[in-house]
C-alpha positions, 0 to 999 in steps of 0.5 A: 500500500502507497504512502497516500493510501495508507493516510486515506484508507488507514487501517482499523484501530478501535476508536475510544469516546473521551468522557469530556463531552463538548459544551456545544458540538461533538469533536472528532481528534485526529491522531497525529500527522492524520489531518494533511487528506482532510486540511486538503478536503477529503471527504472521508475519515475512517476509524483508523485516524481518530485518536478520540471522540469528545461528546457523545453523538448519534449516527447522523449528527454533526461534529467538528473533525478536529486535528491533533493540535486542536484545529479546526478542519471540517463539519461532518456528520458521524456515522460509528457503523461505516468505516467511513466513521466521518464524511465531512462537508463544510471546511469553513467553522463559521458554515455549519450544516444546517439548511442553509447550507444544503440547499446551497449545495444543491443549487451549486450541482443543478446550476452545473448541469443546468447552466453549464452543461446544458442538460435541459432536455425536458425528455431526457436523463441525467445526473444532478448529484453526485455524491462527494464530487458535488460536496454532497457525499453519499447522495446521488440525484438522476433525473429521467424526464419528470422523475428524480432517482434519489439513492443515499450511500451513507447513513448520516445523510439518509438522516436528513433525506426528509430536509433534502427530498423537500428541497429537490421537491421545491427546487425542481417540482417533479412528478415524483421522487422515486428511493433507490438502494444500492447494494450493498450498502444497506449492510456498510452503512447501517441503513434501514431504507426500502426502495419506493415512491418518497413523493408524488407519483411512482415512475412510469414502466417503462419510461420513455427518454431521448439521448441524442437521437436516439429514444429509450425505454428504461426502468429506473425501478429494477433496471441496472443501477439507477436504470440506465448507463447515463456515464456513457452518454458521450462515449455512446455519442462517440461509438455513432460517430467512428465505429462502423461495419459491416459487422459490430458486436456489442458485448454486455449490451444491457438495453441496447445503448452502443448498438443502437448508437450505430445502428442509427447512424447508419454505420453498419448493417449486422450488429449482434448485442449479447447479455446475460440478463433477459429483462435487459434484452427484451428492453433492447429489442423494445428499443431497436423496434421503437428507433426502427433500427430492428432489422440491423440488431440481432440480441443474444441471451449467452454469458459474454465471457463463454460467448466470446471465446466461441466466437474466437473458435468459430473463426467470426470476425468483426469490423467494431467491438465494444466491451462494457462489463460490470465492475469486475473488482468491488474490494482492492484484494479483488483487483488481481483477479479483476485484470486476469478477466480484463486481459482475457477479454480484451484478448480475445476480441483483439483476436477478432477484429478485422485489421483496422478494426476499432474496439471501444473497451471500458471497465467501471472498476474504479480499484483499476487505475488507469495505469492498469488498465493499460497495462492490460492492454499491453498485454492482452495485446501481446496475447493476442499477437496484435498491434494496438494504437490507443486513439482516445482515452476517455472518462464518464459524461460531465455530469459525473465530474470528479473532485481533485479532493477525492479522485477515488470518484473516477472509476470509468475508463473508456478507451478507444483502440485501433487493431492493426 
């Protein structure tokens, strides 16, 4: 483990309560040479950092995160059932987190997407919150159409969902606020949130979106994270403008995004999506159907990583392939075996793309670096006895923004590669 990781991710030391409680708020004491990440504005102090605990507080209450010396740092709240113990929101004592303050925050986030961005689309989708890179963390607001998706990932701001649910309902008056649990973290934070309606009207099933030119039907209630991909909004915006056929295929295609991408765009006259989920490939085809792109896509049930190496035994070959796996490593131990299923799959579909054949290749395992994964690549490559020239290095839409204060944020890669 570096240096910077062991000040981030220190490991676990039991925390002790000081009996000297505080005569206004509860104050977190770092333990010696622990305050330069959070002097610095990282978000999260785990147990491994405090020193000591004065006061008594309760999940979900503020505290002051002090350092060895006394100083101030950051308000935060507490949480003593994560191990993020403290996530920290304000660095400045005299803002402390009342309302005032979150509905600040908030208006800075929308005022990103809204007035920077642009994403104004009344039928379309996109994030409005996103946790620690909008100094909001554990919280993450989409938008599809008329309806917000609200998730909390932390105990000790789900505490202050009715405060939070009553400014988006004011700021942004949508049909309905539909909860969305993540998983997972129900267990690493202590929550006792169900997924439901929290205001007005429950989302329509499915519900109809526009991303480009291109319309979708999505289920922001089951489907996969809070219904669609919304951080491949460019990188899909790129795959319609450079990846063409005859032949494409499109691996972990959930509801059809890349393909129909192409397929709209006139690229290409034989493209075959496979997943593993049937629910994900009965709303692609509802998809292809409703572009009119139906008979250029052809969607197959098969786990992708079986399916792929028997299209190398078949001697198929492509023109265009995109990989889009889910995140293959949740824990850092987890990220050795991440890269042996990475380098596999990348080999093999380096092994049938045609030459000039372009693969557009992602992961979403935010434990692999980018190093990593070109480091992957390299080797896949060599695996595959290949030539490969990296065209573009490209991240999530931006939308999802990444905090330099907290780079652990940034977990999609997307490259674009040529095969010669």
């Amino acid at each position: 483990m570096s240096e910077s990781e062991s000040v981030l991710n220190p490991p676990p030391a039991a925390v002790t309560v000081s009996s000297e409680a505080s005569a206004i708020v509860p104050q977190v004491a770092l333990k010696v040479r622990r305050a330069l990440p959070f002097f610095a504005r990282h978000p999260w102090v785990f147990e491994g950092a405090i020193h000591h605990i004065k006061g008594d507080p309760q999940p979900g209450d503020a505290v002051q995160l002090r350092s060895d010396r006394g100083e101030f740092i950051a308000w935060g709240l507490f949480n003593p059932d994560s191990n993020i113990v403290v996530r920290l929101y304000s660095w400045d004592e005299q803002i402390p987190l009342d309302e005032t303050f979150w509905s600040a925050r908030l208006d800075a986030a929308l005022s990103l997407r809204r007035d920077i961005l642009g994403l104004n689309d009344p039928d379309g989708a996109a994030r409005l919150v996103y946790s620690e890179s909008d100094g909001l963390s554990g919280l993450i607001v989409d938008r599809y159409r008329d309806w917000l998706l609200v998730q909390f990932t932390s105990r000790a701001l789900a505490s202050r969902q009715e405060l939070l649910v009553r400014l988006l309902q004011e700021k942004l008056q949508p049909r309905g606020i539909w909860l969305r649990t993540e998983k997972g973290i129900r267990e690493a934070e202590g929550l006792t949130l169900s997924d439901g309606t929290l205001t007005g009207n429950a989302p329509d099933r499915p519900l109809f979106i526009q991303e480009h030119d291109v319309r979708y039907g999505v289920d922001i209630v089951e489907g996969q994270k809070t219904g669609f991909f919304l951080d491949q909004r460019d990188n899909r915006l790129l795959a319609s403008g450079v990846l063409r056929g005859p032949k494409v295929l499109d691996l972990f295609c959930y509801s059809g995004g890349f393909a129909l991408n192409i397929a709209k765009a006139g690229h290409a006259k034989d493209i075959l999506g496979v997943d593993i989920s049937e629910s994900a490939l009965t709303m692609a085809r509802a998809n292809a159907e409703l572009n009119g792109v139906g008979p250029h896509i052809r969607f197959e049930k098969a786990d992708a990583f079986k399916y792929i190496e028997e299209l190398v035994k078949q001697g198929e070959r492509f023109n265009s392939i995109i990989l889009d796996p889910p995140k293959m490593a949740r824990h850092r131990k987890s990220v050795p075996e991440a890269i042996r299923g990475y380098e596999r799959l990348n080999r093999l579909a380096m092994m049938l793309l045609e030459p000039n054949g372009l693969l557009l290749t992602c992961s979403c395992s935010g434990h692999v670096d980018q190093m990593m994964f070109e480091e992957m690549l390299a080797a896949a490559a060599a695996g595959a006895g290949r030539s490969v020239q990296i065209l573009e290095r490209r991240g999530p839409s931006a939308d999802h923004p990444t905090a330099v204060s907290c780079l652990e944020n940034h977990y999609l890669k997307c490259y674009l590669c040529r095969l010669i």
